[in-house]
C-alpha positions as CSV (number, residue, x, y, z in Angstrom):
1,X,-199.5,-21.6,-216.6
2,X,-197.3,-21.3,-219.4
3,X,-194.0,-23.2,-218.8
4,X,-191.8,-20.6,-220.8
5,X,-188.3,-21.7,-220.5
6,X,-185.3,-19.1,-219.9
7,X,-184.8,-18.0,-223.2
8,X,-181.3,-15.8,-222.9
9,X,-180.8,-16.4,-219.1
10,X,-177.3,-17.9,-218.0
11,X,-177.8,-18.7,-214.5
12,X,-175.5,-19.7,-211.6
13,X,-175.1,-23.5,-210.3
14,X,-178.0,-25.1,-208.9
15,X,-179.0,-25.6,-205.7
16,X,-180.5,-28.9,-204.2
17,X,-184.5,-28.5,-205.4
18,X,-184.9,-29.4,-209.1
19,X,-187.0,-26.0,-209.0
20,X,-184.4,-24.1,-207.6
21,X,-182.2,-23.0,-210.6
22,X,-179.6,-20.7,-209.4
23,X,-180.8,-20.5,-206.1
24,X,-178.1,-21.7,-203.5
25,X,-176.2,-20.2,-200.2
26,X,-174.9,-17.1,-198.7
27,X,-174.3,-14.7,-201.0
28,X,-171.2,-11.4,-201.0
29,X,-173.1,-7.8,-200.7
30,X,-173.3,-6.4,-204.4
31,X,-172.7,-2.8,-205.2
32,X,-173.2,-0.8,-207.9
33,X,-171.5,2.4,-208.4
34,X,-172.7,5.6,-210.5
35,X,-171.1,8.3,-211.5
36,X,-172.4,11.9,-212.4
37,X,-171.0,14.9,-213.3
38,X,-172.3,18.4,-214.4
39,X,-170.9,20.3,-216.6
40,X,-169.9,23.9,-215.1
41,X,-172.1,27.1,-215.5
42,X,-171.0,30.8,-217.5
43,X,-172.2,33.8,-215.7
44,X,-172.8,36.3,-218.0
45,X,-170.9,39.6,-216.2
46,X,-172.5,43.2,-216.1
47,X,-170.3,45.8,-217.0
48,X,-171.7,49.4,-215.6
49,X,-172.6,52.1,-218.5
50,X,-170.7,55.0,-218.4
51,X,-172.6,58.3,-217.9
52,X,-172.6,60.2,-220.5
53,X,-170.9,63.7,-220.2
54,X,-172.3,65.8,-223.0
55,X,-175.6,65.5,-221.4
56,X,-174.6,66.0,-218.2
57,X,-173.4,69.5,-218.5
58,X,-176.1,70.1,-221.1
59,X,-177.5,73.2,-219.1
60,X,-175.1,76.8,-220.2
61,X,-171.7,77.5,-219.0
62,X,-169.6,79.9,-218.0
63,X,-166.1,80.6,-219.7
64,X,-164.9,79.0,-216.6
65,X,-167.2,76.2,-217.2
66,X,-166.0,75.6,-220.9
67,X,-162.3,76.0,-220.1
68,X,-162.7,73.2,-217.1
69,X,-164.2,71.4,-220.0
70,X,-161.7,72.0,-222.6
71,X,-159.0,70.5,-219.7
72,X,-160.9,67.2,-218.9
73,X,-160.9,66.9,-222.6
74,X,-157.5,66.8,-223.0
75,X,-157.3,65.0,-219.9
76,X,-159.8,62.6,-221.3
77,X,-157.5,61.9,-224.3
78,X,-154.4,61.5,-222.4
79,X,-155.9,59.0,-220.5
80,X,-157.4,57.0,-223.3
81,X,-154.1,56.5,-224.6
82,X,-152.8,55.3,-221.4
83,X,-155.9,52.9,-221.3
84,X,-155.2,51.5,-225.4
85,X,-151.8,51.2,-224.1
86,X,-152.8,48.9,-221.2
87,X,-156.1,47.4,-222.3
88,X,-155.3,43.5,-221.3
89,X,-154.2,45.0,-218.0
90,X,-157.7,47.2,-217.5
91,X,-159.6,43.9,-218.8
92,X,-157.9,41.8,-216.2
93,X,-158.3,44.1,-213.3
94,X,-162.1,44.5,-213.9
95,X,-162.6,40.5,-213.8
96,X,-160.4,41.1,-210.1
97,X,-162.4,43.7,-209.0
98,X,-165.5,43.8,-206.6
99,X,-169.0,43.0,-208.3
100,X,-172.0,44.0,-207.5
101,X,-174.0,41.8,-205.5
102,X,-177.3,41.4,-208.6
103,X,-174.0,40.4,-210.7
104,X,-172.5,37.8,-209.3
105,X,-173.8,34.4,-210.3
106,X,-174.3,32.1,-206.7
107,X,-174.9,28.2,-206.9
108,X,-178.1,27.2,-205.2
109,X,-177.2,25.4,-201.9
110,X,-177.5,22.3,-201.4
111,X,-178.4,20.8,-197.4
112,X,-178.0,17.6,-196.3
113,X,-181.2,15.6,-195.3
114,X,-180.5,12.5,-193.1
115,X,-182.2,9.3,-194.1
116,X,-185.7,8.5,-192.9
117,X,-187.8,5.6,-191.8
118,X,-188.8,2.9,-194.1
119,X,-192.6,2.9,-194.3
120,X,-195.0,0.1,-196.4
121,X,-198.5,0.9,-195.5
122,X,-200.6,-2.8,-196.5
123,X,-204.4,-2.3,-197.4
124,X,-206.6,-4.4,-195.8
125,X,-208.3,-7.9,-197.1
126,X,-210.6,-7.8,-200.0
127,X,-214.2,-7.1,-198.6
128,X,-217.7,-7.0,-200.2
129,X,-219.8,-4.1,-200.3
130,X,-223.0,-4.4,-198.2
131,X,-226.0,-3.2,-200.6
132,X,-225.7,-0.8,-202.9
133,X,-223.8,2.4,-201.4
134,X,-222.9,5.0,-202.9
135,X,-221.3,7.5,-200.5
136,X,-217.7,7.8,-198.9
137,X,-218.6,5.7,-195.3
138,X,-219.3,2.6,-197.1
139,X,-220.7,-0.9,-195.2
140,X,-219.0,-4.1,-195.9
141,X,-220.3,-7.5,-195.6
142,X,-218.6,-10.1,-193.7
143,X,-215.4,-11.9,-195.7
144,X,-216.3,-15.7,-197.1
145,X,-215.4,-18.4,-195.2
146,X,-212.7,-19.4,-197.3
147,X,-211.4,-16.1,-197.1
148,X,-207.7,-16.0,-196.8
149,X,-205.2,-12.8,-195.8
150,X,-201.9,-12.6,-195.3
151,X,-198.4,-10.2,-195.1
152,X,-195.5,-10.9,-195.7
153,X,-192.1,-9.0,-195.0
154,X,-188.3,-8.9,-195.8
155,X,-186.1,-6.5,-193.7
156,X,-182.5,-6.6,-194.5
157,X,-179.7,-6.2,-192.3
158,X,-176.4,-3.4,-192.5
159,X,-173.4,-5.3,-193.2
160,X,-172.1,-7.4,-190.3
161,X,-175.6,-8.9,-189.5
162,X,-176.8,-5.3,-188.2
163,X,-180.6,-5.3,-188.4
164,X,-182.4,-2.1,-188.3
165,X,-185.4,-1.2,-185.4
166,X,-188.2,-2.7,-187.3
167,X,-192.0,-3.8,-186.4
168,X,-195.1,-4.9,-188.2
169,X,-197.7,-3.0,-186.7
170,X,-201.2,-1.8,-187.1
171,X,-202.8,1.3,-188.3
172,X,-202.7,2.6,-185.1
173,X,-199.5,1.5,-183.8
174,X,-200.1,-1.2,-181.7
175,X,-197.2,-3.8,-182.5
176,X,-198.4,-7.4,-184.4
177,X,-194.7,-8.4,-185.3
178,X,-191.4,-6.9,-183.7
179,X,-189.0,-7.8,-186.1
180,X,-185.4,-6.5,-184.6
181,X,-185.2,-4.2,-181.8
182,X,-183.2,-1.4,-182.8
183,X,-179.3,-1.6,-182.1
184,X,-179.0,1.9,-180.3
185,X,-175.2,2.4,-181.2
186,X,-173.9,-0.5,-182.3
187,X,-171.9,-0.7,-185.5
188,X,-170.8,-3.5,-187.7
189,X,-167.1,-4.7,-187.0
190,X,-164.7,-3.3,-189.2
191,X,-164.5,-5.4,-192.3
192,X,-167.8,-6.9,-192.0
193,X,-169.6,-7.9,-195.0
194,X,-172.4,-11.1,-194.1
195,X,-176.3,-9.9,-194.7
196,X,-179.2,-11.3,-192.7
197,X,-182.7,-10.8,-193.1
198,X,-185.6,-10.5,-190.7
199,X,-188.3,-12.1,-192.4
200,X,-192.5,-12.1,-191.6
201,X,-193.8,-15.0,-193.4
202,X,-197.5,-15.1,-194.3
203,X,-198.7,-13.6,-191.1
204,X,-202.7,-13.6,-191.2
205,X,-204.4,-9.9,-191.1
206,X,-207.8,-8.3,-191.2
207,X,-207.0,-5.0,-191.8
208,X,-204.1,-2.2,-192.6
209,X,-200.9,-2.6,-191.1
210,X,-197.6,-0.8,-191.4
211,X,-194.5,-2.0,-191.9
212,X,-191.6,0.4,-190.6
213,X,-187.9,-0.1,-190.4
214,X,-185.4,2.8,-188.5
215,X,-182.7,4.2,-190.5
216,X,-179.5,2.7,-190.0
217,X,-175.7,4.4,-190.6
218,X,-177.4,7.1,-192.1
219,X,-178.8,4.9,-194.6
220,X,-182.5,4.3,-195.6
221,X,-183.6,0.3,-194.3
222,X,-183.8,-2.4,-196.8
223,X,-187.0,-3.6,-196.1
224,X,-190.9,-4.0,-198.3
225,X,-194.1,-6.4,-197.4
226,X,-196.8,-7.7,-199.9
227,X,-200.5,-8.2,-198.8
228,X,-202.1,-11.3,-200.2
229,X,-205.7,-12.3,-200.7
230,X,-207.1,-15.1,-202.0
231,X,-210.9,-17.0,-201.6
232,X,-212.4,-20.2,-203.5
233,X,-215.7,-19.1,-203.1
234,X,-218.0,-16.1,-202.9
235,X,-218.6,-12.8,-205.3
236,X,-214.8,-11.9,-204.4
237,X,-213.5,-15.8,-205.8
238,X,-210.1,-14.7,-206.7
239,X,-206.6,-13.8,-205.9
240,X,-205.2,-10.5,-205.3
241,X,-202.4,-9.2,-204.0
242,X,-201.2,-5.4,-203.0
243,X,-197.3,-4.4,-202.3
244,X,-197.3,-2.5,-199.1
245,X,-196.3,1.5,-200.2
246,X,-194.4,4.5,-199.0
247,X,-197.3,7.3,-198.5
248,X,-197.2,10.2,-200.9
249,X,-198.7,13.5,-201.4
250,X,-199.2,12.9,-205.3
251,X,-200.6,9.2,-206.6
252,X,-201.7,7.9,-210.1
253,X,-204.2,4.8,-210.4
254,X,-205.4,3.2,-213.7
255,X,-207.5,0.4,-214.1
256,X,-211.0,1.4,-212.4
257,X,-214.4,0.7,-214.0
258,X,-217.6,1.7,-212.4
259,X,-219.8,-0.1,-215.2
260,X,-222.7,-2.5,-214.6
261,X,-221.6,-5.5,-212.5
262,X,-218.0,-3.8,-211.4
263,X,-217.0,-2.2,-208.3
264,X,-214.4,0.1,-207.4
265,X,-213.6,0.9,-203.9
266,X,-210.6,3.6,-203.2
267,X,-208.9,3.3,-199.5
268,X,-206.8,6.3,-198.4
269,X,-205.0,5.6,-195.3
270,X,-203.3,8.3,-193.4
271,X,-201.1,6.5,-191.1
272,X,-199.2,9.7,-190.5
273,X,-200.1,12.0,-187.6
274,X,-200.7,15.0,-189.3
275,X,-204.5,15.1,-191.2
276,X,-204.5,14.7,-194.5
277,X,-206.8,17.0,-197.1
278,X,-207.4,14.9,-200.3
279,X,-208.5,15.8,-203.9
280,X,-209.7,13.5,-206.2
281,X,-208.9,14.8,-210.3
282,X,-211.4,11.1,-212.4
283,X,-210.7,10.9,-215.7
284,X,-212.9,8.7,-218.2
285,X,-213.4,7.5,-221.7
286,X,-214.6,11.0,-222.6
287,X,-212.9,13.1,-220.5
288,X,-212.0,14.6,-217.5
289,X,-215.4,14.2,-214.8
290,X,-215.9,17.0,-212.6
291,X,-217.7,15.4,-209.4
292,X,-219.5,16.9,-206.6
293,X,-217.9,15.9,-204.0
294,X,-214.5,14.9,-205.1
295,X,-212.1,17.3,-203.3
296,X,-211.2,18.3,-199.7
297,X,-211.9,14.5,-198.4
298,X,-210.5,14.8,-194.8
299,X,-208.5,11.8,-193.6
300,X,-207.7,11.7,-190.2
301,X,-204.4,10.7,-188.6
302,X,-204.4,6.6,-188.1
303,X,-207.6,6.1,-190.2
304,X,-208.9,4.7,-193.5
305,X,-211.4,6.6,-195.6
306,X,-213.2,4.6,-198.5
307,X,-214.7,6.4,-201.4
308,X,-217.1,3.8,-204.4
309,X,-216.0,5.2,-207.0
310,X,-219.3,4.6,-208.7
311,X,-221.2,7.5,-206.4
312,X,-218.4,9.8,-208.0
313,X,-218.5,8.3,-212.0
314,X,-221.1,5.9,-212.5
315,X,-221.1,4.0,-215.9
316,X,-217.4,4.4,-216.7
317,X,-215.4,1.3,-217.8
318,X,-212.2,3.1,-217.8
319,X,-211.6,5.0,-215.2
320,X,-207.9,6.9,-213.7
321,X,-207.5,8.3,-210.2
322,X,-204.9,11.2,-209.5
323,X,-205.1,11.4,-205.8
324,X,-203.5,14.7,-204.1
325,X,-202.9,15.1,-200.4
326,X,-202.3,18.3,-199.1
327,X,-201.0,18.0,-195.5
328,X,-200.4,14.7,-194.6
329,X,-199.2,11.8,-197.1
330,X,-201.4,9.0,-197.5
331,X,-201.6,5.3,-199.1
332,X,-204.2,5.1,-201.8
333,X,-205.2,1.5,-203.3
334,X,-208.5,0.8,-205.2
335,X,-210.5,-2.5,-204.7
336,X,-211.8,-3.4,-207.9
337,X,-213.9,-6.7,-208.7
338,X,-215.9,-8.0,-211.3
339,X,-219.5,-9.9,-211.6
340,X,-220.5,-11.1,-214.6
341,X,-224.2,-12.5,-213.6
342,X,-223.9,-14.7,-211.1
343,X,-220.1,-15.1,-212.2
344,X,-217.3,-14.3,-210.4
345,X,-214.9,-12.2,-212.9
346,X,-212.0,-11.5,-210.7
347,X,-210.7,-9.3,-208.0
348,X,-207.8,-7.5,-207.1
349,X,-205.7,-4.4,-206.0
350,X,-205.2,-1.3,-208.2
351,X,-201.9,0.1,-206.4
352,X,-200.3,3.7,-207.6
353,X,-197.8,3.4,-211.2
354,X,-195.7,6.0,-212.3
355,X,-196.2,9.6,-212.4
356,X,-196.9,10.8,-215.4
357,X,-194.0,10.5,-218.3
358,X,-192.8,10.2,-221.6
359,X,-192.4,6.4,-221.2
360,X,-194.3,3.9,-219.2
361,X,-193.2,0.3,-218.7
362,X,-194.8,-2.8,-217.2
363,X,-193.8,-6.4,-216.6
364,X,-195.4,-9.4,-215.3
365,X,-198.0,-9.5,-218.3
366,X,-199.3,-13.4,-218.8
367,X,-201.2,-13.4,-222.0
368,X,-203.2,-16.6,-223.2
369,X,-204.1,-17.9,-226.4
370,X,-205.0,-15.3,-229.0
371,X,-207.6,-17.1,-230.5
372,X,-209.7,-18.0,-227.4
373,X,-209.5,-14.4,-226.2
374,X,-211.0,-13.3,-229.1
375,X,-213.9,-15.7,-228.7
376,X,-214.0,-14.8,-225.4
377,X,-214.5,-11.3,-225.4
378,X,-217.1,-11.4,-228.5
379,X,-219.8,-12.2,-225.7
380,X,-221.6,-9.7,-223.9
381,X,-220.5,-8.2,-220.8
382,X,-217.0,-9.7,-221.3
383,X,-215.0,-7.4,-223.4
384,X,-212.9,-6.5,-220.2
385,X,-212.3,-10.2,-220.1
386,X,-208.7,-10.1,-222.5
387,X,-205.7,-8.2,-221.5
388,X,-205.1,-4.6,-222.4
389,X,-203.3,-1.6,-221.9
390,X,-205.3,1.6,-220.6
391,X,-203.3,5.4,-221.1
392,X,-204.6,8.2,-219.7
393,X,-203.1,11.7,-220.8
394,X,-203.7,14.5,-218.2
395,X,-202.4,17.4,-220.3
396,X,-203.5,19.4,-222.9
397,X,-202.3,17.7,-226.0
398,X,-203.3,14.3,-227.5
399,X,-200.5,11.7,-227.3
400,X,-199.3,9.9,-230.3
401,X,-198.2,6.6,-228.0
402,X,-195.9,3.8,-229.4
403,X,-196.3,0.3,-228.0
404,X,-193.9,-2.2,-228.2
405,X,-194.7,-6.3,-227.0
406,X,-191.9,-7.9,-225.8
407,X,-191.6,-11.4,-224.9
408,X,-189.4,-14.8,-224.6
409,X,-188.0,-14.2,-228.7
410,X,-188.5,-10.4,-228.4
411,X,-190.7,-8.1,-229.7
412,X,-194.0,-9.3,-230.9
413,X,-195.9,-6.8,-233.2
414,X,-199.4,-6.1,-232.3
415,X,-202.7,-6.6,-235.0
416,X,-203.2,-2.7,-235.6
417,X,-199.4,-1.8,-235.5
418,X,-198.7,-0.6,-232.0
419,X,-199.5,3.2,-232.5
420,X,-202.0,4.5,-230.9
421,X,-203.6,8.6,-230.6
422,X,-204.8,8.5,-227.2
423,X,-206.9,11.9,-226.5
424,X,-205.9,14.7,-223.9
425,X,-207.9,14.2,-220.9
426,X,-209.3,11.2,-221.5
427,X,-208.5,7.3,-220.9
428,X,-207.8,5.0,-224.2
429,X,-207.8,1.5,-224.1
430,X,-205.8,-0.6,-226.2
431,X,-206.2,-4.6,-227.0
432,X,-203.2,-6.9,-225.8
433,X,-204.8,-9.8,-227.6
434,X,-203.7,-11.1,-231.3
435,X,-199.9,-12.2,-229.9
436,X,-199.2,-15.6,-229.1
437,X,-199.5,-16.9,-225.8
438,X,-196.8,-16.0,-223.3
439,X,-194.9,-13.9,-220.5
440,X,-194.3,-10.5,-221.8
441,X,-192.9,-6.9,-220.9
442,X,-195.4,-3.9,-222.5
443,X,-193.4,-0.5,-222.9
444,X,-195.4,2.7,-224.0
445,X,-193.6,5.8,-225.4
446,X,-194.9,9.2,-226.2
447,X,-193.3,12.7,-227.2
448,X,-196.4,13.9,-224.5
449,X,-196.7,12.9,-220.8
450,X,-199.4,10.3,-219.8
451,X,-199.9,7.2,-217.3
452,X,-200.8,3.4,-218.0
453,X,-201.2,0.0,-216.4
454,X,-202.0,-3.2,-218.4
455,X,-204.7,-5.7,-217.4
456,X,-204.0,-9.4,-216.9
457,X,-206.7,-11.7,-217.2
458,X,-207.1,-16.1,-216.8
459,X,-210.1,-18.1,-217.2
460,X,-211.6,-17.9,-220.8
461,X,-214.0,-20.7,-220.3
462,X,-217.3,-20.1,-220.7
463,X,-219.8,-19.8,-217.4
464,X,-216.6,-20.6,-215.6
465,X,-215.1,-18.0,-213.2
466,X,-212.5,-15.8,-213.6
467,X,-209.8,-13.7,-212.4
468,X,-208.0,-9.8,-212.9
469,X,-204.9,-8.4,-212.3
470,X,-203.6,-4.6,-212.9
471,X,-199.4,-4.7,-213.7
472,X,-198.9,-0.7,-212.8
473,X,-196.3,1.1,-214.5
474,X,-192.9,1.2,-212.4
475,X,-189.5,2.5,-212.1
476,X,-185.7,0.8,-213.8
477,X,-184.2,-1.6,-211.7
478,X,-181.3,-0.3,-210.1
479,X,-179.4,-2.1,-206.9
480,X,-180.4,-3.7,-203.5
481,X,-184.5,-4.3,-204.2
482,X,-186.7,-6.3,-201.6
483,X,-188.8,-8.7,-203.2
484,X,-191.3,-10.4,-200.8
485,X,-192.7,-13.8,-201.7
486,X,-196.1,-14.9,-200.4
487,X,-196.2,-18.7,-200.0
488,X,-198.8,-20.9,-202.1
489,X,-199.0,-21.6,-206.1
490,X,-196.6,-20.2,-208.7
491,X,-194.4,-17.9,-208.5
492,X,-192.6,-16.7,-211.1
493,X,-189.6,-13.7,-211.3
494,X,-190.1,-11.7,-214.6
495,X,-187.6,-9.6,-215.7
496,X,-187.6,-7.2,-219.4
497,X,-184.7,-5.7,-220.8
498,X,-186.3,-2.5,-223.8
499,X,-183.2,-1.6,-226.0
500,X,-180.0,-3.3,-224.9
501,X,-178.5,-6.6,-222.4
502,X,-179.3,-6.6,-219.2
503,X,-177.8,-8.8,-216.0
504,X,-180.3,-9.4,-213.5
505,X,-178.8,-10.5,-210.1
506,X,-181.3,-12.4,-207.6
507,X,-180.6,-14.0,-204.4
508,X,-183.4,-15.9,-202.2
509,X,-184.0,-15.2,-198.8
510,X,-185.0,-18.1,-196.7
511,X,-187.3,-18.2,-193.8
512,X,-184.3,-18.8,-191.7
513,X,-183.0,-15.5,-192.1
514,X,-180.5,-16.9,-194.6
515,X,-179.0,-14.6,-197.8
516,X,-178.6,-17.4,-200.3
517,X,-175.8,-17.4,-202.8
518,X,-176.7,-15.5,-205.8
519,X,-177.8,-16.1,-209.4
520,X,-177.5,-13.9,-212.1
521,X,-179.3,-13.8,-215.6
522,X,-178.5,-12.3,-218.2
523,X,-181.1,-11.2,-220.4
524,X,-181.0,-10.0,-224.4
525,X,-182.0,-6.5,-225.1
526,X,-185.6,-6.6,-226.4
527,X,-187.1,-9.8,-224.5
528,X,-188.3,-10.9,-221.1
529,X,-187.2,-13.8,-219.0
530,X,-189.2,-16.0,-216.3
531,X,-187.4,-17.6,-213.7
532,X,-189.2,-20.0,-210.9
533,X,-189.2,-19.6,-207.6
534,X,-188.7,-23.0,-205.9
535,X,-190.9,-23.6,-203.1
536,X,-187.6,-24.6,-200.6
537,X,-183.7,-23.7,-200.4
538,X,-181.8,-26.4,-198.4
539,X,-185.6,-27.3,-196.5
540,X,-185.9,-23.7,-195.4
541,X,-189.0,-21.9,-197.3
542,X,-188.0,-19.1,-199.5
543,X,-189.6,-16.0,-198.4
544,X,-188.2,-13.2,-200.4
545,X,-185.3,-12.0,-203.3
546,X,-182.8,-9.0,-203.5
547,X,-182.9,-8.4,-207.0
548,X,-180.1,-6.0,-208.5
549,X,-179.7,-5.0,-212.4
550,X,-176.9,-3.4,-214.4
551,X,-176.4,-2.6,-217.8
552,X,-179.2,-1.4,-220.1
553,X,-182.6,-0.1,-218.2
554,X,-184.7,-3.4,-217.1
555,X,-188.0,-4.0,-215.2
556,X,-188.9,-6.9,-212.7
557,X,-192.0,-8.3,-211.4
558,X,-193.9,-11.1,-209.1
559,X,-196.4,-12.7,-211.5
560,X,-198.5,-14.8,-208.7
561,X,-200.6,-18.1,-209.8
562,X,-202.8,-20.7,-208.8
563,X,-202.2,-24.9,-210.2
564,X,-205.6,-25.9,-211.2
565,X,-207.3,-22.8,-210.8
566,X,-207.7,-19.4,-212.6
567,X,-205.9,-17.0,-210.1
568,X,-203.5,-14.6,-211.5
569,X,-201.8,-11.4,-209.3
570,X,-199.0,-9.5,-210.5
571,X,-196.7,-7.6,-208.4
572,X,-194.1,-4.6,-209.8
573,X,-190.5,-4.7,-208.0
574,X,-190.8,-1.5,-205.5
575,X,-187.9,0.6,-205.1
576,X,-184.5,0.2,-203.9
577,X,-183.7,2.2,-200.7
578,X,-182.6,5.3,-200.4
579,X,-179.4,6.9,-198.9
580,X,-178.6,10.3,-197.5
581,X,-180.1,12.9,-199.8
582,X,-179.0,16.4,-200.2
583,X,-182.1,18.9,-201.1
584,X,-182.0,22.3,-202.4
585,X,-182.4,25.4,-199.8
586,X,-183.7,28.3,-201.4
587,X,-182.8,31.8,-199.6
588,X,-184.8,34.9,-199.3
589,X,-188.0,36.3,-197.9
């Protein structure tokens, strides 16, 4: 473990642990306010042509005809001087008058959407494959006997002490943990301001579960969970650990490989009640891979279906999943572990990044000595063995992608100058080694779309086992996130400001139910801090953060280790919740 100290972090008083810097008591609710505004919208009128009257008496004419004509010319004239003479008036009263309806320029409508229920769907434990399947209803041998699984969950309260309906449950709904019955109508006292928490701390599973949370004053629930795996023995030695996620009809996953002595396993879990249709787009170190059988996977209401990725792509070290749902949502994680021999290489939990954009960023990146990494992965069947950061670019064009390092002193520059041309279609994997040994923040731009994730690796001895982690891609900070803290080893807040300061705001939740008084830390554009997590606030485990951020965009993340032993998860900050949203309503037929 590196014991990086907190370079450009001011930080509160401390509590009573040593460990606990900036970690004491209750703490006020925290807002942050943002302001929009849009800029208004010219609609460019449609004045009616006039018809034109030469051709419209263009057949012959009597006399009569011609002298009629002769009149509403000299009519016509009269009344063009009347109109010269009055030609602000005529241009006013045409902006009064009535428009056509294909002329008038009408503002999409916009419908409010009340808030919805808080869902984290947690994948089950880490499990082995029995034999050597290949199909989509794989067997799985039984878990070692050190084998260790546990969730933990934060849910946080309205003001006033308020806590929203909320349960741990199983994939098909049969309660494990009810965490608050819901308040009916109850409201917080006027002036109200105290938080509490309702807090599941390391409760053992073997399989899914689903944590859900009821709206509350029209407001989305506060609330997230974190699987964790770990085992000392056995082909899945390791540590792993999975943040429990809203379903979605549209996931990314990068990090899979399929290659001799690796195993991915993808779980999609419908724990809607609608079924769910899903199509599998794999893209490789070549290209995209068109596979028989990829598409129209059925996944039933309450079930898990389980796809080896190898019966799909064999042979691919870099592989990127772009699961698509049509019906119902789903949660989609991919199992991946490594055997090097008769040596454990690592496990862990691919979870969905960011869809794709023009800039990815990931935190929680431990990197060890440069040297050793390069000795490390000159041996065969090791070169996944150093850290790295995989793109994969589902469009058309290539991607000219810019990555920048940046750590405790700020940016570090990589061996072959941090630009990259990573190929449409295909997945390009770029070394992480050749910077010195530290906590760092990995940011990857492009004037083309793409996604990414960056591999974390510990253990560099030789014959000795190993371990993996996959940092996905994830979202700015913004206000209010839930940060669940599995108990055991180090943990370790990471935060990384790109441009410009950042002040990071983190309060520990104890197992008591307790918000704790807040810290802040204020971090310098350009680096990434690290902040312990003591193992006790005032004798009362800590079991979770709310982080908040303002200023310049930053990133947080859990980086999860073991003393003594190789171990090494890494967990990206989920989302803040959600209010009331307004949607638009388009009209027609």
């Amino acid at each position: 473990m590196h014991k990086d100290k907190h370079d450009g972090v001011t930080a509160a008083p401390a509590a009573k642990s040593p460990e606990a810097t900036s970690l004491g008591a209750k703490s006020p609710e925290r807002t942050t306010t943002v302001v929009s505004g849009a800029g208004g919208s010219g609609a460019m009128e449609q004045v009616p042509e006039v018809p034109d009257i030469h051709s419209a008496a263009a057949g012959g004419s009597s006399p009569a005809v011609r002298k009629a004509s002769r009149g509403g010319v000299l009519a016509g004239v009269i009344s063009a001087v009347l109109i010269l003479s009055a030609g602000g008036g005529v241009v006013a009263a045409a902006s009064l008058a009535p428009q056509s309806a294909g002329s008038r320029h009408l503002d999409t409508p916009l419908a409010d959407v009340p808030a919805g229920r808080s869902l984290g769907v947690c994948p089950g434990p880490a499990r082995l494959l029995e034999g050597s399947p290949v199909g989509t209803d794989p067997q799985f041998s039984p878990e070692s006997a050190t084998a260790k699984s546990a969730v933990s969950a934060a849910v946080i309260s309205a003001a006033g002490g308020v806590l929203p309906g909320s349960r741990l449950a199983a994939l098909d709904g049969t309660t494990a943990v009810e965490i608050a019955k819901s308040p009916g109508g109850s409201v917080p006292a006027a002036g109200a301001t105290g938080l509490l928490a309702g807090i599941v701390s390391q409760r053992a599973v073997d399989a899914v579960s689903v944590l859900g949370a009821d709206a509350l004053g029209n407001r989305e629930a506060s609330a997230a969970a974190v699987m964790s795996y770990s085992a000392t023995d056995g082909d899945l030695q390791g540590s792993a650990a999975a943040a429990c996620q809203q379903p979605s009809n549209d996931l990314w996953l990068v990090g899979a490989n399929t290659a001799l002595g690796r195993t991915s396993v993808l779980s999609l879990i419908n724990s809607s009640s609608t079924p769910a249709t899903v199509s599998l787009e794999l893209y490789g170190r070549k290209g995209q891979i068109h596979a028989p059988g990829s598409r129209g996977l059925l996944v039933a209401p309450g079930t898990t279906r389980s796809i080896v990725l190898a019966g799909l792509a064999p042979g691919e070290d870099q592989l990127s999943v772009h699961a698509r749902s049509a019906g119902g949502p789903v949660a989609a994680v991919i199992q991946q572990s490594v055997l090097r021999g008769l040596t454990p290489g690592g496990v862990d939990f691919i979870a969905p990044g960011v869809a794709p954009a023009s800039r990815q960023v990931m935190t929680g990146i431990d990197i060890q000595d440069a040297a050793a990494i390069k000795t490390a992965t000159a041996k065969r069947g090791y070169a996944d063995a150093g850290p790295a950061l995989q793109i994969t670019v589902p469009g058309q064009s290539d991607a000219v992608v810019e990555i920048r390092l940046f750590g405790r002193d700020g940016q570090k520059a990589l061996p072959d100058g941090g630009v990259v041309t990573a190929k449409a279609g295909t997945v390009t994997e770029v070394p992480l080694g050749g910077v010195p040994a530290g906590h760092y923040t990995v940011s990857a731009s492009s004037d083309v779309s793409f996604v990414a994730a960056t591999r974390v690796t510990r253990g560099l001895a030789d014959g000795k086992s190993s371990d993996l982690a996959w940092a996905r891609s994830s979202t700015r900070l913004g206000s209010q996130h839930v940060v669940p803290v599995p108990q055991g080893g180090e943990r370790i807040l990471m935060f990384g400001a790109l441009d410009n300061r950042a002040t990071i705001t983190y309060t520990a939740i104890t197992a008591d139910g307790q918000i704790r008084k807040a810290a802040t830390a204020d971090i310098a554009g350009g680096t990434t801090s690290s902040i312990k997590v003591p193992e006790k606030i005032d004798d009362s485990v800590v079991v979770a953060y709310l982080v908040s951020a303002a200023g310049d965009a930053a990133y947080g993340a859990l980086l999860l280790e073991q003393d003594g032993r190789e171990d090494v998860s890494t967990l990206a900050m989920a989302p803040g919740a959600a209010g009331q949203e307004k949607v638009a309503v388009t009209l027609g037929y």
